[in-house]
ZAMARGU-4260 file (C-alpha; in steps of 0.2 Angstrom, whole numbers, plus 5000, padded with zeros to 4 digits):
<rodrens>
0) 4575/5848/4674 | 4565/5833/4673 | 4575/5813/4674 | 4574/5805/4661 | 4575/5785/4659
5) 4588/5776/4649 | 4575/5770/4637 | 4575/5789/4631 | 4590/5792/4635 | 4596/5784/4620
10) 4602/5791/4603 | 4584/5786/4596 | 4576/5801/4604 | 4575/5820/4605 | 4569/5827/4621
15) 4558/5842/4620 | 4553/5851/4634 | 4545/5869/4625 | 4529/5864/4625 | 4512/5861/4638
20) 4521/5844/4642 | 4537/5835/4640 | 4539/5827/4622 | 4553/5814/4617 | 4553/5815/4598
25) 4561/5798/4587 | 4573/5801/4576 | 4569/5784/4566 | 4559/5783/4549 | 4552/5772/4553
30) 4545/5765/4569 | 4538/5752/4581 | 4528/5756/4596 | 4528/5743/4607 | 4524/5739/4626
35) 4541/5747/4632 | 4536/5764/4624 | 4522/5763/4638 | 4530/5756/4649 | 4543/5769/4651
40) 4532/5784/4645 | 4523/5777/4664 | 4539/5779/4673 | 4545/5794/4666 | 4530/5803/4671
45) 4530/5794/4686 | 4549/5800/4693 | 4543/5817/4687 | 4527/5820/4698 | 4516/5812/4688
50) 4518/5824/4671 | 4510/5822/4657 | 4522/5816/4643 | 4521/5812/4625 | 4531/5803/4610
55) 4530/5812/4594 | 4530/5801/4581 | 4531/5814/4568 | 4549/5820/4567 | 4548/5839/4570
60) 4539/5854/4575 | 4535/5858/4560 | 4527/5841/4552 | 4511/5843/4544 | 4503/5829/4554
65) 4506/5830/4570 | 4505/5811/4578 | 4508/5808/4597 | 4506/5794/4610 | 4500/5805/4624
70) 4502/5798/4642 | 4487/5811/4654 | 4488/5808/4673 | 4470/5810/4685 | 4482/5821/4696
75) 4484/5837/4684 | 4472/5847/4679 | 4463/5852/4661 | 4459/5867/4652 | 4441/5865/4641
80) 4450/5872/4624 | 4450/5871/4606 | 4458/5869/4590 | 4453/5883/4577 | 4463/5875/4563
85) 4462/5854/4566 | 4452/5841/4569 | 4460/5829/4584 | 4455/5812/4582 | 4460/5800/4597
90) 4462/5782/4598 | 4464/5772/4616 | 4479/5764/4619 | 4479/5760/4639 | 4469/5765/4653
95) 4451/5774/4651 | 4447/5794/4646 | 4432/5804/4642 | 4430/5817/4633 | 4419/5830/4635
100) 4412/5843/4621 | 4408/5861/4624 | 4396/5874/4617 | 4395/5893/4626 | 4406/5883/4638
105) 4390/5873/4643 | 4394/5855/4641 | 4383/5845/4629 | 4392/5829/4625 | 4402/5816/4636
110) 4410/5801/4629 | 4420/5787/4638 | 4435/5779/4631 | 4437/5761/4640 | 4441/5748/4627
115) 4456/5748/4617 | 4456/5753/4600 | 4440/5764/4602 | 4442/5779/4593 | 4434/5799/4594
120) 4436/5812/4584 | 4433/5831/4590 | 4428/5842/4575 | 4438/5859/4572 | 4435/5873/4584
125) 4426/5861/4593 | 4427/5867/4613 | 4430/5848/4622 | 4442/5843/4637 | 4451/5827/4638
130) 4452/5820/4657 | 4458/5805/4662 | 4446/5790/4671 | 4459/5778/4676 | 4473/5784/4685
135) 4482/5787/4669 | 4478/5786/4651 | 4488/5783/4634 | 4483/5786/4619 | 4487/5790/4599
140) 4479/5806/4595 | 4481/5811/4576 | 4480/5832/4571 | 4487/5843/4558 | 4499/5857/4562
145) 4489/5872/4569 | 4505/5883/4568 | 4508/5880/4548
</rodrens>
C-alpha cells in the first residue's frame, strides 16, 4: 500500500491504484491546478520510491476525454508503446522530457520538451516513448478513452 499525503488525503480526492501507476482522481467540477498539486504529486512519488503518479482531472474511468497531470521519474523504466484509438497530446508543466517516435521499432524522431508551456502531440497508433530528462517531469497530457 502506498502513503499517501494529507493534501490527498482529503475528501477532494479518489485514490486509484488499478492502473500502470497510482492516480488520485478530484471529485470537484470544477478545478484549480496550482503549485501545491505539484508539489505534493513530488512527495508522494517521492515516500513511495519514486512512482510515477498522476491526477486525473477527468472525473471517472470512463470519461470520454481523458486529462491527467502526469508526474514520470528518470529512475523507472519505459515501454516504446502505442495508442490504436487516440491521439496523446502533451504539454510541459515542470522538469524536461523527450519524446521519442517509432516506426518497425527503429526510432525516427526525438523531440525535447524543456520550456513550459511547450506542447507535442503523438498521432494515433503512433509507436513513441515518453522518458524523462530532468530527474522528474510533470506534465498535462490530453487523450480520448481507448477503452470506450
Amino acid at each position: 500500500m502506498n502513503k499517501i499525503p494529507n493534501f490527498f488525503l482529503r475528501k477532494k480526492f479518489i485514490y486509484d491504484n488499478s492502473g500502470r501507476s497510482p492516480a488520485f482522481f478530484i471529485k470537484d467540477k470544477n478545478v484549480k491546478i496550482d503549485e501545491s498539486f505539484f508539489k505534493n504529486l513530488i512527495k508522494f512519488s517521492k515516500i513511495n520510491n519514486n512512482i510515477n503518479c498522476r491526477v486525473c482531472i477527468h472525473k471517472t474511468k470512463k470519461a470520454e476525454i481523458h486529462s491527467m497531470i502526469v508526474l514520470i521519474n528518470s529512475k523507472n523504466k519505459f515501454d516504446i508503446h502505442k495508442h490504436s484509438k487516440t491521439l496523446e497530446i502533451y504539454q510541459l508543466i515542470k522538469g524536461s522530457m523527450k519524446i521519442s517516435l517509432f516506426k518497425n521499432k527503429k526510432k525516427v524522431k526525438s523531440v525535447i520538451l524543456k520550456k513550459k508551456s511547450e506542447i507535442f502531440s503523438v498521432l494515433k497508433s503512433q509507436l513513441h516513448v515518453v522518458v524523462p530528462v530532468s530527474s522528474i517531469a510533470i506534465f498535462h497530457e490530453t487523450k480520448l478513452n481507448e477503452h470506450k
